[in-house]
C-alpha positions in Angstrom: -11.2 -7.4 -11.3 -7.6 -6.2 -9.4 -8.2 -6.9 -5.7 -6.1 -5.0 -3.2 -6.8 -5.7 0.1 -6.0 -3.5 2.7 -2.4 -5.0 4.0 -1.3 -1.7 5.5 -4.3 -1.1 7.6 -3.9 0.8 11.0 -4.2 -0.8 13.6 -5.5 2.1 15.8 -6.8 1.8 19.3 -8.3 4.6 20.5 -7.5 4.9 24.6 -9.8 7.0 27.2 -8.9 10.8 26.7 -7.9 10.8 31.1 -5.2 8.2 29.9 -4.0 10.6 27.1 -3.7 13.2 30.0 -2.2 10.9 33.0 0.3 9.9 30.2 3.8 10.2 31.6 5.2 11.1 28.5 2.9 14.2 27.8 3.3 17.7 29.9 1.1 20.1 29.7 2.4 24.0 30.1 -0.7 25.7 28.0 -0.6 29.4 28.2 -2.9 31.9 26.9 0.0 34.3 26.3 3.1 34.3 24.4 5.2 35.5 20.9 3.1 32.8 19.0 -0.3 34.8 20.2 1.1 38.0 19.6 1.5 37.0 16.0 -1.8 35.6 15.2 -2.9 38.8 17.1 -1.0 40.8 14.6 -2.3 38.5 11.5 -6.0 38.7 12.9 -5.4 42.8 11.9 -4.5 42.2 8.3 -7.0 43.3 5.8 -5.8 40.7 3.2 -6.5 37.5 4.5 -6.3 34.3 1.7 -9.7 32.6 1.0 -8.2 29.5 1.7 -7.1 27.3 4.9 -3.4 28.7 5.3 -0.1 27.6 7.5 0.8 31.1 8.2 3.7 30.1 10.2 5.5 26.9 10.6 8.8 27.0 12.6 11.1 24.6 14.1 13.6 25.1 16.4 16.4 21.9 16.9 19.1 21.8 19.5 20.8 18.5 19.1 23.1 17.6 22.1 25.1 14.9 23.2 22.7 12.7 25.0 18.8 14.2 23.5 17.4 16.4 21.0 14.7 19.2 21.5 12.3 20.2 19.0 10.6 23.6 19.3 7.4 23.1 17.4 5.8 26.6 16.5 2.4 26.1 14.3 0.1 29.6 13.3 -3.6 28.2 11.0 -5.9 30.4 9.4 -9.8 29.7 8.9 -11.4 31.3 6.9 -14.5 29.3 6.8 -16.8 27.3 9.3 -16.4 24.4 6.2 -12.5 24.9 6.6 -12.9 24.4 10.1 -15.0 21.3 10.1 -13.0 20.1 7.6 -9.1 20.8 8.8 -10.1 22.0 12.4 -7.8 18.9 14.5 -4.3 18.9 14.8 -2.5 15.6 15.1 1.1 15.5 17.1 3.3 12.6 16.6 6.0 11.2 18.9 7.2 8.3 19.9 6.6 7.5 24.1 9.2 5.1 24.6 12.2 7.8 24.3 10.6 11.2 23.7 8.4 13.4 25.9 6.3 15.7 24.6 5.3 19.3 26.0 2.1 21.1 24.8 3.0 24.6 25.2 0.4 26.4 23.7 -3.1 24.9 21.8 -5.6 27.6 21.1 -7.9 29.4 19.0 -8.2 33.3 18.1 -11.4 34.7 17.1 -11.6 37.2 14.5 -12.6 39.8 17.8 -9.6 38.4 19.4 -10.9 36.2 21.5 -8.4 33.7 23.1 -10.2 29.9 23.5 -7.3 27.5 25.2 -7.5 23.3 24.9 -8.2 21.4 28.1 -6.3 18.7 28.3 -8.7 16.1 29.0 -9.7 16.8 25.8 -6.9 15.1 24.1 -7.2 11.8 22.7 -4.0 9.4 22.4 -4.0 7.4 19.6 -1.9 3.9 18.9 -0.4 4.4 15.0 1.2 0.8 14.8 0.8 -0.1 11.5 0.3 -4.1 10.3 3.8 -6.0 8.9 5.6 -2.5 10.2 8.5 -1.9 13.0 7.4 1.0 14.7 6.2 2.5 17.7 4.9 5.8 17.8 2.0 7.5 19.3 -0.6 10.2 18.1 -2.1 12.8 20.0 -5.1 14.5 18.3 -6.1 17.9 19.5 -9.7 18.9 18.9 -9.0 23.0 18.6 -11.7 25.2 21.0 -13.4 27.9 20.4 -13.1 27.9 16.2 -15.4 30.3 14.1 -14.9 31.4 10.5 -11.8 33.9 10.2 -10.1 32.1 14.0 -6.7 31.1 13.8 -4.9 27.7 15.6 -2.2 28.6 17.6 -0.2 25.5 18.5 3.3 25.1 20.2 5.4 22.1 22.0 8.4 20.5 22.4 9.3 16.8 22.3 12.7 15.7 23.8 14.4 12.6 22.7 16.4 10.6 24.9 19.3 9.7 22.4 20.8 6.8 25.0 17.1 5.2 24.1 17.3 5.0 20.6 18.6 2.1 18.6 19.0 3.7 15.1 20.8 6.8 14.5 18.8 9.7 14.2 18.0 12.0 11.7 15.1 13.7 10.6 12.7 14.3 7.5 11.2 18.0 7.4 8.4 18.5 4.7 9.0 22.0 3.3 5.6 21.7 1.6 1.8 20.6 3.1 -1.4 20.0 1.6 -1.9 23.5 2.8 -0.4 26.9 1.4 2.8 27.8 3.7 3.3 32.1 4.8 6.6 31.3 6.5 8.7 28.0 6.9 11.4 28.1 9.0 13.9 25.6 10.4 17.2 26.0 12.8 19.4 22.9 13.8 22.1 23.2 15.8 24.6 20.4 17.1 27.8 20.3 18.8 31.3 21.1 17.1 32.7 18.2 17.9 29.8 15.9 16.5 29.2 15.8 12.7 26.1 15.7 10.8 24.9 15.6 7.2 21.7 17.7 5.7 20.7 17.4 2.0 17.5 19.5 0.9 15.7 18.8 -1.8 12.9 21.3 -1.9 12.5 24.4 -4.4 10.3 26.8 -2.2 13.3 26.7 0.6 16.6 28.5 1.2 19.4 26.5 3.4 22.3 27.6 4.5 24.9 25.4 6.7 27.8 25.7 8.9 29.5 23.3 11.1 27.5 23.1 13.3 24.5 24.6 12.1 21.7 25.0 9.5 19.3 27.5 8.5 16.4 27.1 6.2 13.7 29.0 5.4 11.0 30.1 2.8 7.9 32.0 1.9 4.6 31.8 0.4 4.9 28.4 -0.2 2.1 26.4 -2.3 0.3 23.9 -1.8 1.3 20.5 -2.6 -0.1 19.0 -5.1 -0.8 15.6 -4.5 -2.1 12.9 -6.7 -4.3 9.8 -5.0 -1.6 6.5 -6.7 1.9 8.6 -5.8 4.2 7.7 -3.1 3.6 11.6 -1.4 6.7 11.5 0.3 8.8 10.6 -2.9 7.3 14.5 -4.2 7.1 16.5 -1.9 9.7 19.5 -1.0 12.3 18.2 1.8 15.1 18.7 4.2 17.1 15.9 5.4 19.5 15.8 8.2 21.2 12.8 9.8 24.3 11.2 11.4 25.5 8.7 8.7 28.0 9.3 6.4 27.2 6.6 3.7 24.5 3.1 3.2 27.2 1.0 4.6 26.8 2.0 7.7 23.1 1.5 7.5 23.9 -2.2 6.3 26.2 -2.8 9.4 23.8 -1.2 11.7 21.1 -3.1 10.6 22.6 -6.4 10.5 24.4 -6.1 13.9 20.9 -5.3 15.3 19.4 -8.7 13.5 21.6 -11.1 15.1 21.0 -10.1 18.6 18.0 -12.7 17.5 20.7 -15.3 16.9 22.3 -15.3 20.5 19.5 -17.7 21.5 18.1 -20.5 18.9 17.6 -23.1 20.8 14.5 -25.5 19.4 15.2 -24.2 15.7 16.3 -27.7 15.1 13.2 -29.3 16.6 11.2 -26.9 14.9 12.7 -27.6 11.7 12.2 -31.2 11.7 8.3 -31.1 13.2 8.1 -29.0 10.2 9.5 -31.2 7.6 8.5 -34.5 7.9 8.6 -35.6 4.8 12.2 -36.5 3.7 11.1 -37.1 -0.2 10.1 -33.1 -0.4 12.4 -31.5 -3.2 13.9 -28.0 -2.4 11.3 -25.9 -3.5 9.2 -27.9 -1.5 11.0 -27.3 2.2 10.8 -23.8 1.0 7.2 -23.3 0.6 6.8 -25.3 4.0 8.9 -23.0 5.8 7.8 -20.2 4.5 3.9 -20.8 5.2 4.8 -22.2 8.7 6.0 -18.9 9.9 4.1 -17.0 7.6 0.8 -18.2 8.9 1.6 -20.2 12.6 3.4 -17.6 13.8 1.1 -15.0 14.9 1.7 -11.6 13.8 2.1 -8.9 16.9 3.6 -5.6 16.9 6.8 -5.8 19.1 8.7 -2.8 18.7 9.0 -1.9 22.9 12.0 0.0 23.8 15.0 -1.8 22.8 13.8 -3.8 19.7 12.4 -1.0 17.3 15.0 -2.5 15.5 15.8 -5.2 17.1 14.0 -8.5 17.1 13.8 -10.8 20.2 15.4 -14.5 20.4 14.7 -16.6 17.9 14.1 -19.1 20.4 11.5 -16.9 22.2 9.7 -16.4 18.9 8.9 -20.3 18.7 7.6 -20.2 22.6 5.5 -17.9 22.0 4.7 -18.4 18.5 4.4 -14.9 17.9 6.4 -12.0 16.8 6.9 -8.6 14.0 7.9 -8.6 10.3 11.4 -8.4 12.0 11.0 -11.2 14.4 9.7 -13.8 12.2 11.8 -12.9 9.4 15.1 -13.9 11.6 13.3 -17.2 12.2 12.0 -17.8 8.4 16.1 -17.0 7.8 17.2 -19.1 10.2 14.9 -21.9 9.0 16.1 -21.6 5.8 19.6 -21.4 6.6 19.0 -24.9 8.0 18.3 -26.7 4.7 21.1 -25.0 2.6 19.6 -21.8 1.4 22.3 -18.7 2.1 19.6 -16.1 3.0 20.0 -11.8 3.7 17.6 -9.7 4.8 16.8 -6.5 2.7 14.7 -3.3 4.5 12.1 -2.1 2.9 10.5 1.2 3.1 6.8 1.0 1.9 5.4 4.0 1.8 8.6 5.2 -0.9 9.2 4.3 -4.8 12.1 6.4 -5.5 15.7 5.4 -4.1 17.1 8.7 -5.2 14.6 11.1 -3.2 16.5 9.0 -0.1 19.3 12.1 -0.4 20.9 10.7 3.2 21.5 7.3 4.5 19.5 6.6 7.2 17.6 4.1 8.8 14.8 5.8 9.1 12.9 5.4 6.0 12.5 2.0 6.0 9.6 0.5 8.3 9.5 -3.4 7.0 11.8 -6.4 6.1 11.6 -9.4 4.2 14.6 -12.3 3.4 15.8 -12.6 0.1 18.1 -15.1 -1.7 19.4 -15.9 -4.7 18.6 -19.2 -6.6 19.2 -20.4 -10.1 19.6 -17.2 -11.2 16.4 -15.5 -9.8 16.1 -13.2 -6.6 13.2 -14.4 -4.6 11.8 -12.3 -1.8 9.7 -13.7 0.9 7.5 -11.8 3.5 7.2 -13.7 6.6 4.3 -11.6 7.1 2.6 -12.6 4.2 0.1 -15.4 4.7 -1.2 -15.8 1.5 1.6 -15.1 -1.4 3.6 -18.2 -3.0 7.3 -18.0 -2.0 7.7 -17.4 -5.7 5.9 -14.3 -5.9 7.1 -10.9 -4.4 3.9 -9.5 -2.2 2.4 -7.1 -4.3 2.2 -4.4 -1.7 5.8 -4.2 -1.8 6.8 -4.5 -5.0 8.1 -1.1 -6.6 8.9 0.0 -3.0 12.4 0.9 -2.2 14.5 -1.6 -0.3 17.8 -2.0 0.4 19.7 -5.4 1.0 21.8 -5.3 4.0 25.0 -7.1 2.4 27.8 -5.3 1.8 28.1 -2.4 -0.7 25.0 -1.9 -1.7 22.8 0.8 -2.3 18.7 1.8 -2.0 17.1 -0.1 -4.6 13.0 -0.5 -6.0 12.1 -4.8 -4.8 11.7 -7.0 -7.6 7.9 -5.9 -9.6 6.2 -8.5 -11.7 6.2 -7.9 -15.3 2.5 -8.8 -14.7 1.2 -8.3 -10.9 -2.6 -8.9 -12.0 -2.7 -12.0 -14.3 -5.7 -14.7 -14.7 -6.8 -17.5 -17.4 -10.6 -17.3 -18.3 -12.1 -20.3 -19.8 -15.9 -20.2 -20.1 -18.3 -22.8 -22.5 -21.7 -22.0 -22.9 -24.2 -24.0 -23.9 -27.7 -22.5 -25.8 -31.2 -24.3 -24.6 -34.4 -24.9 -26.7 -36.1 -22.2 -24.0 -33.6 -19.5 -24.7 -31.6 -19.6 -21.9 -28.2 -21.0 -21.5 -26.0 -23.1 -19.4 -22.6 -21.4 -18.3 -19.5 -23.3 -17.0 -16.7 -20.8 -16.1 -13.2 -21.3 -14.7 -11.3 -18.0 -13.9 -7.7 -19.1 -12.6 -5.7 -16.3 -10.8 -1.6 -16.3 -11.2 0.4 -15.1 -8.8 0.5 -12.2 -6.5 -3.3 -12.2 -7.8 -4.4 -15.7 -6.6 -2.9 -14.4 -3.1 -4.8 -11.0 -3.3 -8.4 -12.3 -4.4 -7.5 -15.6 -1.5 -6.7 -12.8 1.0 -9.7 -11.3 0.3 -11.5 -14.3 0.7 -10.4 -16.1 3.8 -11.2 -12.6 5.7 -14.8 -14.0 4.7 -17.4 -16.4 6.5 -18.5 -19.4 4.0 -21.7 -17.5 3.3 -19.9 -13.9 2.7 -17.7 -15.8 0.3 -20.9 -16.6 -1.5 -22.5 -13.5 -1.4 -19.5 -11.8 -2.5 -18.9 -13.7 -5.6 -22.7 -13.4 -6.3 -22.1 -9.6 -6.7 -19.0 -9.8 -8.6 -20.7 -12.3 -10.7 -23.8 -10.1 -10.8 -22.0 -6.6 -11.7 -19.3 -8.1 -14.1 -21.5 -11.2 -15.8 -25.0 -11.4 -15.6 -28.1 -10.9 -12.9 -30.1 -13.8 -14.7 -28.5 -16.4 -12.6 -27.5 -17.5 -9.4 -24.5 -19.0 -9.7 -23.1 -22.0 -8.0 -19.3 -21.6 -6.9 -16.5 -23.9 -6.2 -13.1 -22.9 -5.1 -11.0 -26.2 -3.9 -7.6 -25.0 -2.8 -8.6 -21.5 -1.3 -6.9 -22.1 2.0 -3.9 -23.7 0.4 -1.1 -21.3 0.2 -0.2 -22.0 -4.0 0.9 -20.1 -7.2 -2.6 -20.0 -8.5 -6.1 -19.7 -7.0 -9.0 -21.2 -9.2 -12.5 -20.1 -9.3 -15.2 -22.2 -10.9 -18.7 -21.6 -11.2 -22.1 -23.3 -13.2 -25.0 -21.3 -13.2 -28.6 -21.4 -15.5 -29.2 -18.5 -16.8 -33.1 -17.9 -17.6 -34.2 -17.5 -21.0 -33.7 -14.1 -22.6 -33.5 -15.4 -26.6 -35.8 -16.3 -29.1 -35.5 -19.7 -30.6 -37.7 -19.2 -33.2 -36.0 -16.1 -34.9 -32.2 -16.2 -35.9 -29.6 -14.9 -33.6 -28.0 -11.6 -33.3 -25.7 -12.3 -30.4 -23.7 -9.4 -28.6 -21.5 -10.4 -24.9 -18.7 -8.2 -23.5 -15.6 -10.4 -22.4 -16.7 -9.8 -18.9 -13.9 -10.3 -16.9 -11.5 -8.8 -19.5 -14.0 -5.5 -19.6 -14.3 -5.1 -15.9 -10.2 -5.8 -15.5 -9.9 -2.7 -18.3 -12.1 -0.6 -16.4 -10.2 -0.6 -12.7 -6.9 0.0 -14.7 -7.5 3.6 -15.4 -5.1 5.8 -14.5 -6.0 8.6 -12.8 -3.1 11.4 -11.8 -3.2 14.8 -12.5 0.2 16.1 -11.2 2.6 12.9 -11.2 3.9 10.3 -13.8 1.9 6.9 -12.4 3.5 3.2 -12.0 1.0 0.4 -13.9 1.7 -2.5 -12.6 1.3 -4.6 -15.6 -2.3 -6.7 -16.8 -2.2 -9.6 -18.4 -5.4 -12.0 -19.6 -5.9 -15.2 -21.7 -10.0 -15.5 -21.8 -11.2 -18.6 -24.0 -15.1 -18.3 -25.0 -16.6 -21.9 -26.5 -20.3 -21.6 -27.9 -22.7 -24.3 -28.2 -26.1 -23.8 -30.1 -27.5 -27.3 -29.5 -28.3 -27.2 -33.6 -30.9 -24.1 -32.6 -28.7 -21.8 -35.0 -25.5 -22.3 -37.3 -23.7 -19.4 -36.8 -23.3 -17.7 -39.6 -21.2 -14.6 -39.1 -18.1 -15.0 -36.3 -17.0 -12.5 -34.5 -13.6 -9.9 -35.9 -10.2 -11.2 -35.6 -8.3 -8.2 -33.8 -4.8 -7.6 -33.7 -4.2 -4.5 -31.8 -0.3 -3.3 -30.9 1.0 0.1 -29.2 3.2 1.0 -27.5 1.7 0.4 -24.1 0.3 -3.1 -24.7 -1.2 -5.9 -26.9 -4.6 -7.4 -27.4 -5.2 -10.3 -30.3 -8.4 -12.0 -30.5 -9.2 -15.3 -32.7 -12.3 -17.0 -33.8 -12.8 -20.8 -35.2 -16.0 -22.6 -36.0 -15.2 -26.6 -35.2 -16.5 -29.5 -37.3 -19.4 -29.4 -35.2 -20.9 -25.8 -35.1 -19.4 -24.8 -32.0 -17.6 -21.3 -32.0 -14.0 -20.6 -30.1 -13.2 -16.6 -29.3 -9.7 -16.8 -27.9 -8.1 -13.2 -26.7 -5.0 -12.4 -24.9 -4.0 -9.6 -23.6 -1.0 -8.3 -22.7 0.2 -4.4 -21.4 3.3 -4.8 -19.1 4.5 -3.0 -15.9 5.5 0.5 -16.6 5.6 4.1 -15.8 3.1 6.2 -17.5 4.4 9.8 -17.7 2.0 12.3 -17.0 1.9 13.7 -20.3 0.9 10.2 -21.4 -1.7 9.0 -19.3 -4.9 10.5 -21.2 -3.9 8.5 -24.2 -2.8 5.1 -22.0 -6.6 5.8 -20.7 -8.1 6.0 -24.0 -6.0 3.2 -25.3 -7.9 1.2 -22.5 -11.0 2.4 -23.4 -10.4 1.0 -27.0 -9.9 -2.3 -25.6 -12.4 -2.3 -23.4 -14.7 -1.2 -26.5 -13.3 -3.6 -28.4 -14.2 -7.0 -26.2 -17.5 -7.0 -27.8 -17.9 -10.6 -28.8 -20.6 -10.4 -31.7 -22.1 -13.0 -33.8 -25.2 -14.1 -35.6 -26.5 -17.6 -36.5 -29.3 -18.5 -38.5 -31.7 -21.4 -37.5 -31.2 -24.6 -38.2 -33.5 -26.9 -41.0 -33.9 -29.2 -37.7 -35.3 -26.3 -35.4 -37.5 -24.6 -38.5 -38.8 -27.9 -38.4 -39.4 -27.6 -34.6 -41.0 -23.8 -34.9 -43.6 -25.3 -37.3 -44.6 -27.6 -35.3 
């Protein structure tokens, strides 16, 4: 069963909608008049009106200067149901309140009479969009739209000023030319000085740009919707403009690494650390590693720390170990300093983890990338290692980041995708089951989780009490197994931080045979099945990454001389070109049957074209792990019947 636990969960804090309002970094000049009214007057008149929820106008106005930049937000939504409106009715506003203030010029409805219905500001909420393992610092201000009937319209208009002296990064900007939500009008305008350069790539088919030296135009009309699928990096799709101040990654790289080792000007009690750390002076190399790595990994406590002046930029290394906490940036300069210590040449590499495709990043920029981890080389092999990441073997890349987009900050290089597993879900079943005279049986079972899987399902289970633990297995073992039983688990190194995770469990399953018939036996390789069924693919518009499956599961039957089995199950040898499955059978000396399968269907991209037959390539397999068998009784248990 593929686990993902949710490692990129918000961490939102809702704050009292009077702070949202006494918030320094939010005006408010609403008006109930103004160009942007006059046009949704004018579109309120139009006989034709689409059926469906509709940007009619999105417009952005840039002036970039030498010391801030001003955005000129101009938004114009159309209704046409009370559905649409329940549905799409709140407006969000992003900005970031530690160098940009934001003015709400105009947030309104329009009626289909005409009928002007403005915000109040203590309305607004202000929400906290920090996200888990990421270095940012932005703010959301959600707008709950008055006044909306079928046929209204939203009109919504700000600005949001950047002070540039603030920032650590360069600037540039990302401008979706598409939304999930048919476009009437798009337009953008960006203007800069003559004497400062800056660099613009679109990539987006429904838009028209045209550039100068100091300025650029875009614009387009009746734009669709973007089609989205649910497993796609969106932002790796969708139509965009891009516009920056870097001239090539190098500059990123420098950037990046000059802001890391402000953490070095201070690293005093690294040494002490180090040595409290390892105490054990026989511990090979991989060893020190793996302490090191769980030390800051799970003693240092994770805490969003991106206030003004370290978005970027982590603190002290030294102030990281006083207070034993810190971001993905802060304690990866420690887990690299650490490592530094005991001989491993270490770099760190930016990730961005909401992208999969290096060439859709069409400027270099800082900007894309919200995470970082610290890679080295060794004996051939790139390891990466998330400071972040309490649960995932310094051997294994994290799974949530694998088939991201990073990029290592040492000289000349370029966006790249992180290492990916050849197999990111991979597990060893062995189960024995033993036949009783009443019909039941007596199941053993050890399922034993490699990888990036062992620190998934161990994830998911140390966010457990001891009795949710229980209760959750139960379920799994219930839906995937059998409800005849309630089995009895065992999981001895689920707080250690190792390769693999191993799950046993014993349970007696009540009688459901007849012992005085012969057997017709039929069992689904459970886990294999239910493993087959979550790997569907499911995308409509996109090509889809699978991140690769890979299962030995051992069966070993035991009639207790009740049967000799008289009829094994098929030998299967099934091969295409998305994947494997073999199954073998053996009857021992003794009577006891062995059903070995492996499976085997690597990471890959599925094109879209392809994914109905990957899915009903699965669906043969997952037919196909039908163990069947029959036995007929023994002269030992007729003997026993006619008694």
């Amino acid at each position: 069963m593929k686990i993902m636990p949710c490692l990129l969960c918000s961490l939102t804090v809702l704050l009292a909608a009077n702070q949202a309002v006494a918030n320094e970094s939010i005006k408010w000049k609403l008006s109930d008049s103004g160009r942007l009214l006059d046009t949704a007057d004018a579109y309120r008149g139009q006989k034709n009106r689409p059926d469906e929820v509709t940007l009619v106008m999105l417009a952005n106005d840039i002036q970039f200067k030498k010391n801030k930049v001003i955005q000129h937000i101009r938004e114009l939504w159309y209704y046409p149901t009370a559905r649409d409106i329940e549905n799409h009715g709140d407006h969000s506003i992003y900005f970031n309140e530690k160098m940009e203030k934001l003015t709400l010029l105009s947030a309104a409805s329009v009626d289909k009479n005409g009928v002007v219905t403005s915000l109040s500001p203590s309305s607004a909420q202000l929400l906290d969009t920090d996200s888990y393992r990421s270095f940012s610092d932005s703010k959301e201000v959600v707008l709950t739209i008055p006044g909306l009937s079928d046929g209204s319209l939203t009109v919504l208009e700000y600005e949001i000023e950047r002070d540039r002296s603030k920032q650590e990064a360069d600037w540039s900007e990302v401008f979706f030319s598409q939304r999930n939500h048919p476009i009437t009008t798009f337009e953008l305008s960006i203007q800069w000085p003559a004497d400062h350069k800056l660099y613009w790539s679109p990539n987006s088919r429904d838009v028209e740009c045209e550039g100068s030296s100091n300025r650029l135009r875009c614009s387009g009309s009746n734009i669709p919707a973007f089609e989205n699928d649910a497993n796609i990096s969106w932002r790796d799709h969708i139509g965009q403009i891009t516009i920056g101040e870097l001239q090539n990654w190098q500059q990123v790289i420098d950037n990046s690494n000059t802001a890391m080792s402000q953490a070095l000007k201070d690293t005093s009690g690294v040494q002490e650390l180090l040595e409290r750390i390892l105490t054990d002076s026989e511990e090979n190399l991989d060893e020190k590693i793996s302490r090191l790595h769980e030390f800051v990994a799970r003693d240092i406590r994770y805490v969003s720390m991106s206030e003004l002046g370290h978005a970027i930029t982590p603190h002290s290394i030294a102030s990281v170990i006083k207070n034993r906490y810190g971001d993905c940036k802060d304690k990866s300069m420690l887990l690299s300093e650490l490592l530094r210590r005991i001989g491993i040449k270490s770099y760190l590499t930016l990730v961005a983890t909401n992208r999969s495709a290096p060439n859709v990043l069409s400027i270099p920029t800082m900007r894309y990338f919200d995470h970082v981890v610290v890679c080295f080389d060794r004996q051939g092999s790139q390891y990466c290692l998330d400071a972040t990441d309490k649960d995932t073997y310094w051997k294994y890349t994290p799974s949530w980041i694998q088939n991201k987009v990073a990029l290592p900050l040492k000289p000349a290089q370029m966006p790249t995708i992180i290492t990916n597993s050849r197999y990111r879900w991979e597990m060893d079943i062995s189960t024995q089951i033993t036949f009783r005279s009443d019909g039941g049986q007596n199941e053993r079972q050890e399922r034993q989780y490699h990888g990036v899987y062992a620190s998934s399902m161990r994830t998911l289970l140390l966010n457990k009490t001891a009795k949710e633990q229980t209760e959750w297995l139960t379920a799994q073992y219930h839906n995937e197994v059998s409800t005849l039983t309630e089995p009895v688990f065992n999981i001895p190194d689920l707080n250690k931080m190792a390769p693999n995770l191993v799950v046993y469990s014993d349970a007696e399953i009540n009688p459901f045979l007849n012992t005085k018939n012969s057997l017709t036996y039929d069992e689904y390789d459970a886990w294999l099945k239910d493993e087959l069924e979550m790997m569907r693919l499911s995308n409509k518009h996109s090509d889809e990454h699978f991140a690769g499956l890979k299962i030995h599961s051992e069966y070993k039957y035991d009639t207790q001389g009740i049967w000799e089995i008289s009829n094994t199950p098929a030998i299967l040898n099934f091969e295409n070109d998305f994947g494997t499955m073999r199954r073998q059978t053996a009857l021992t000396p003794d009577g006891k049957l062995l059903v070995s399968t492996e499976l085997a269907i690597p990471e890959q991209t599925i094109r879209q074209d392809q994914i109905k037959s990957f899915n009903a390539f699965l669906n043969l397999l997952n037919r196909e792990s039908l163990i069947r068998f029959t036995g007929k009784l023994t002269k030992a248990q007729k003997a026993v019947v006619k008694e």
